[in-house]
C-alpha angles and dihedrals in degrees: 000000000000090000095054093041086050093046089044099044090041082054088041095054095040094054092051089039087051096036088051093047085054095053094046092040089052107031093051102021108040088023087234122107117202105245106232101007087105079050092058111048086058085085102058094035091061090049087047092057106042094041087052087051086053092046096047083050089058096039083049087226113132129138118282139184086204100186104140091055091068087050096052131085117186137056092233084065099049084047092055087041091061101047084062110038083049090047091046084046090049100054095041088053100043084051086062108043082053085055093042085046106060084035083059096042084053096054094047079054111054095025100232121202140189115276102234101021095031096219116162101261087204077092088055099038093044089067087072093053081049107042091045092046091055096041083058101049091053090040092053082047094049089046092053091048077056103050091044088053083048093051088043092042088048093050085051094056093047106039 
């Protein structure tokens, strides 16, 4: 699966970095932007992002202001940490997949589409349904690394 997120987000960023050259090429060199082009790279921007936010879930690498942890001692209290900064996590996420959720089921409703290609958004939109699903799935997995390193921590302290 690393090898696949690596090889998708890499495609991802390439197109947008490529699709961004060309507008400014054309727009401040040939003095001719490319109508819609800006339009869509919106698409696989929005699947960029929110796939990275899914990746970094994986990878467990977001960005942190980790201050209690310098403050704590024990492995029992980074363990405790972690259930809540995962379960915190957990509900803001699911709060907005369930917001991501009803904007995409609008969107599947009134078949929106982009205001100078016409393209159906439902293809963009559907990248925050995605990304959030995913970011949930490896959040539930990372908090139940952490409650497993609480119950172990907790055995240690008591045998």
């Amino acid at each position: 699966m690393e090898r696949s997120a690596r090889w998708l987000l890499t495609l991802l960023i390439c197109t947008v970095a490529i699709a961004q050259f060309v507008q400014v090429f054309t727009r401040y060199v040939l003095q001719t932007p490319m109508m819609g082009l800006e339009e869509a790279t919106v698409y696989p921007s929005l699947w960029l992002y929110m796939l990275g936010a899914a990746n970094a879930s994986r990878e467990n690498s977001q960005i942190r202001a980790n201050v209690l942890e310098i403050f704590i001692k024990t492995a029992r209290g980074h363990a405790r940490l972690g259930v809540l900064t995962e379960s915190v996590s957990l509900v803001v996420s699911g709060w907005l997949a369930w917001w991501a959720w009803d904007f995409t089921r609008y969107s599947w409703r009134t078949a929106r589409e982009s205001a100078t290609l016409y393209w159906p958004t439902l293809y963009a939109d559907f990248a925050l349904m995605a990304g959030l699903t995913l970011v949930i799935g490896f959040t539930v997995r990372t908090l139940l690394l952490h409650i497993r390193a609480l119950s172990l921590a907790r055995e240690a302290n008591h045998g």
